[in-house]
DOVO-213776 format. One line per 2 residues: for each residue x, y, z of C-alpha. Coordinates in Angstrom, 2 decimals, decimal comma, m for minus. Each point is the difference from the previous one (the first is absolute). Layout:
# residues N
X Y Z ~ ...
This chain:
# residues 231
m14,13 13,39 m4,90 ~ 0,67 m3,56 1,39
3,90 m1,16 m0,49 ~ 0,91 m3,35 m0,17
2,56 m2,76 m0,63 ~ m1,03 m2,27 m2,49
1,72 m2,70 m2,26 ~ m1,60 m2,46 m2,51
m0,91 m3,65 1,04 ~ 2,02 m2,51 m2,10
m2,90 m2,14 m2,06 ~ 0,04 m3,04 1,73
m1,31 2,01 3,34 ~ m2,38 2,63 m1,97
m1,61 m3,19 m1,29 ~ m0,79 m1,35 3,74
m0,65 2,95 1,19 ~ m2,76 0,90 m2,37
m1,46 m3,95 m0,50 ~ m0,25 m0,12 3,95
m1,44 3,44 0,77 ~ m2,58 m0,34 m2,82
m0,88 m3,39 1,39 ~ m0,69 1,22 3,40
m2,19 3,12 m1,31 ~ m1,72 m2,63 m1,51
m0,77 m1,83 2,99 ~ 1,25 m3,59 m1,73
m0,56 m2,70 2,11 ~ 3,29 m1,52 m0,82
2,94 0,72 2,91 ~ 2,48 1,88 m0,76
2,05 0,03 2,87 ~ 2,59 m1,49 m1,88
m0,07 2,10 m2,74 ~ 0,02 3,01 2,54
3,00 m1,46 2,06 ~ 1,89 m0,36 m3,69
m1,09 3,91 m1,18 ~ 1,32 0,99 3,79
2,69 m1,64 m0,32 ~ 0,84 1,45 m3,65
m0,87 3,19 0,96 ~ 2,20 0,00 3,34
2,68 m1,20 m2,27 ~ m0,48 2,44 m2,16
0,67 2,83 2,48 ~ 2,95 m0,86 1,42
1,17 m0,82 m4,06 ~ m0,25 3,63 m1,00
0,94 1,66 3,75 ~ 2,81 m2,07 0,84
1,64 m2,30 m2,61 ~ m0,61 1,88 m3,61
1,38 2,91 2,47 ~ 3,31 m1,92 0,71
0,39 m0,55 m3,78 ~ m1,00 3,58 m1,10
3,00 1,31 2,47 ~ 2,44 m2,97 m1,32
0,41 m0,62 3,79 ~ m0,08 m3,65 0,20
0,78 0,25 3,76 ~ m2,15 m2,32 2,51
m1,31 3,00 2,34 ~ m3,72 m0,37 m2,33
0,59 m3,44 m1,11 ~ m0,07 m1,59 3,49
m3,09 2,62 0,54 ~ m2,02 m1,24 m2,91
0,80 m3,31 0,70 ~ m1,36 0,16 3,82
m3,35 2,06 m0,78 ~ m0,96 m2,40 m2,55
0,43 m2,95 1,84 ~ m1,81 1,40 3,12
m2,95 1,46 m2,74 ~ m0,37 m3,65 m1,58
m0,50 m1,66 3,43 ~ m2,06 2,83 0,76
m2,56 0,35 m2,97 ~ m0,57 m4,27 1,01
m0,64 0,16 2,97 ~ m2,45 2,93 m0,41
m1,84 m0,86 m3,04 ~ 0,55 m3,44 m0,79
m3,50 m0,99 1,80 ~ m2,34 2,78 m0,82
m3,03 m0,09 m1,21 ~ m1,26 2,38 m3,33
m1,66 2,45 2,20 ~ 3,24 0,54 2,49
1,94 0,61 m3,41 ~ m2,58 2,35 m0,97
1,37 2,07 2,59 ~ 3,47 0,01 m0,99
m0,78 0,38 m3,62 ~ m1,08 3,27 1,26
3,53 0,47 0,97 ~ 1,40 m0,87 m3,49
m2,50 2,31 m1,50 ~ 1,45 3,18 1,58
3,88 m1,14 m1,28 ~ m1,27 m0,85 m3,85
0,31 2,71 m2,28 ~ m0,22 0,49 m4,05
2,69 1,27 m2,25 ~ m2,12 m0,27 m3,53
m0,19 m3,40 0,10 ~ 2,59 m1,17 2,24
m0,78 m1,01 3,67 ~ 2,47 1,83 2,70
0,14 0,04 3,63 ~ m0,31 2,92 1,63
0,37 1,56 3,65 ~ m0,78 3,50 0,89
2,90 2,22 1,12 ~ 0,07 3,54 1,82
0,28 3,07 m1,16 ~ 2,70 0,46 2,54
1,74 m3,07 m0,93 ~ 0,01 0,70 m4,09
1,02 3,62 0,71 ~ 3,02 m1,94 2,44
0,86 m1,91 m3,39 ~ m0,13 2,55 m2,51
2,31 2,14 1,94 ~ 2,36 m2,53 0,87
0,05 m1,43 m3,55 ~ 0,66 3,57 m1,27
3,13 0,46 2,08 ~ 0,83 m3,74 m1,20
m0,24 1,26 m3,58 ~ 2,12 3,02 0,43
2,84 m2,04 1,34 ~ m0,22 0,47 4,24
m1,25 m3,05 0,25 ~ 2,28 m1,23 3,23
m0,34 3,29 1,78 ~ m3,55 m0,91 m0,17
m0,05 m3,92 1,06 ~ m2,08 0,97 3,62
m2,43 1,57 m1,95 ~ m0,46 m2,82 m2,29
0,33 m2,21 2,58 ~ m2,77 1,61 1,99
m2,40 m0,06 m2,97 ~ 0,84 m3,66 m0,57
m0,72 m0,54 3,68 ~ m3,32 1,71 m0,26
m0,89 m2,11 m3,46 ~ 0,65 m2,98 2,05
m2,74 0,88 2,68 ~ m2,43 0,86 m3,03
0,70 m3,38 m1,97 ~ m0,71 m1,88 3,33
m3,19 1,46 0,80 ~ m1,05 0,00 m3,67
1,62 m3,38 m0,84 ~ m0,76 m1,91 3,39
m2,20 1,84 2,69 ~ m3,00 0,92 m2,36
0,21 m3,85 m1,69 ~ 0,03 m1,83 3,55
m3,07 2,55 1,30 ~ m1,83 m1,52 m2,55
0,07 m3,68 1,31 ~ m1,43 1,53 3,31
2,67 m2,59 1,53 ~ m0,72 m1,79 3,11
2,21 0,31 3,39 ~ 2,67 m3,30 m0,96
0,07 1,93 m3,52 ~ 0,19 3,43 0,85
3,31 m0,81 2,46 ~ 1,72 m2,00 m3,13
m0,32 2,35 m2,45 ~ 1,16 3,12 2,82
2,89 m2,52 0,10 ~ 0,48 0,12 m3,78
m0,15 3,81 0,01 ~ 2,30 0,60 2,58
2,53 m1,75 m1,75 ~ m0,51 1,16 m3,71
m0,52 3,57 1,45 ~ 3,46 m0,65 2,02
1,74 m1,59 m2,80 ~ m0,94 2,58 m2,52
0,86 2,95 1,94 ~ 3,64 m1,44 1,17
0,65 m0,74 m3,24 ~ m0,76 3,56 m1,78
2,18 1,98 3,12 ~ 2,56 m2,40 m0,67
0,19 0,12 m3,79 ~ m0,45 3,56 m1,23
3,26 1,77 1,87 ~ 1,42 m2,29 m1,70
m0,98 0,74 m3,34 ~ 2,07 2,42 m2,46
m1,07 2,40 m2,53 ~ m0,21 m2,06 m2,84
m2,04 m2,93 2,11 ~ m1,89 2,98 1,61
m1,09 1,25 m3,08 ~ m0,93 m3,80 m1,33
m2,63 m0,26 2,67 ~ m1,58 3,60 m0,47
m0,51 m0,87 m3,62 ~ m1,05 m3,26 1,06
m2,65 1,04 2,55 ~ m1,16 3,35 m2,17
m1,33 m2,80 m2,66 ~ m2,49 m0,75 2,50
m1,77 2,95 1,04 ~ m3,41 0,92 m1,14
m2,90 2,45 0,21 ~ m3,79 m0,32 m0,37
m0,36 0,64 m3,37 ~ 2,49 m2,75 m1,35
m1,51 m2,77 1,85 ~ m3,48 m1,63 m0,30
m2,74 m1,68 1,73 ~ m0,81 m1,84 m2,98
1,42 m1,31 m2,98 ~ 0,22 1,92 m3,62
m1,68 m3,38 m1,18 ~ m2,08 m2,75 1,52
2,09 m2,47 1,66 ~ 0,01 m3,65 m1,84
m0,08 m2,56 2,72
């Protein structure tokens, strides 16, 4: 049984997603690179939305520590996603619709993205969520921490690695976006070791109920809609 963390797509970006992908299955003639660069953008946005900043606010920790984070990967994402798809012809964004593919998943009818997680990693959760819950929440903050740390590697391969082996980047490319990595995987991880011994029980226990929203099995999710898609 597959795990996974999943959340919904707002409207606006399960729209795009679904108008472009359908349009490249179809093999439309039209470009769509910058309907692609908008949907990766969206969907980039998206991420750091639920990890990050709906995080902050479901802790009430308005503190800058994830702020200044979100802010950073987004900007480096956005210049990113131009310069690597802005150009690109139908049949290169084939091949990172391909990526996209793998992330969309089916609630009923509603469109979520999706990565895969460990067995290891959602066992790491549940027991660390479970001590959360029965109040030893801050004698466990370097477990959590380490499971956080762990999710972190996971997102980035799922979120970033597996989309930019897709655009089977050239040399110039393939060193910019290593650049980009570096620093969101930097970033992310400096900003988790130095935010959860900080947290108390009560803000501890905010972002286990927070998280626990988001994990999945097989069974819930789909490869396909309850009901054909309207585009």
């Amino acid at each position: 049984m597959t795990a996974y963390f999943a959340y919904r797509a707002d409207p606006s970006l399960a729209g795009d997603l679904e108008r472009v992908l359908a349009k490249l299955d179809a093999h439309s003639t039209e470009p769509q690179a910058e309907l692609y660069v908008k949907m990766s953008m969206q969907f980039t946005d998206s991420v750091i939305q639920v990890i990050l900043l709906d995080l902050v606010r479901a802790m009430g920790n308005h503190g800058s520590i994830l702020e200044h984070l979100a802010g950073m990967m987004r900007s480096t994402m956005h210049v990113l996603l131009r310069q690597l798809l802005s150009k690109r012809s139908n049949d290169e964004l084939n091949q990172a619709a391909t990526y996209v593919h793998t992330r969309r998943r089916y609630l009923g009818d509603e469109v979520y993205i999706a990565i895969p997680l460990s067995d290891s990693l959602r066992t790491h959760f549940e027991v660390v969520f479970t001590e959360i819950d029965a109040g030893r929440g801050e004698a466990n903050r370097e477990e959590l921490r380490q499971a956080m740390s762990q999710f972190i590697d996971q997102a980035i391969t799922s979120y970033y690695d597996e989309f930019i082996g897709a655009l089977h980047l050239g040399f110039i490319m393939s060193k910019a976006s290593a650049v980009a990595r570096a620093t969101i995987a930097k970033g992310s991880h400096a900003a988790m070791n130095k935010l959860i011994p900080s947290l108390n029980q009560q803000e501890l226990q905010s972002l286990a109920n927070y998280f626990d929203q988001f994990m999945f099995s097989d069974p819930e999710l789909n490869k396909i809609p309850a009901q054909p898609q309207a585009l």
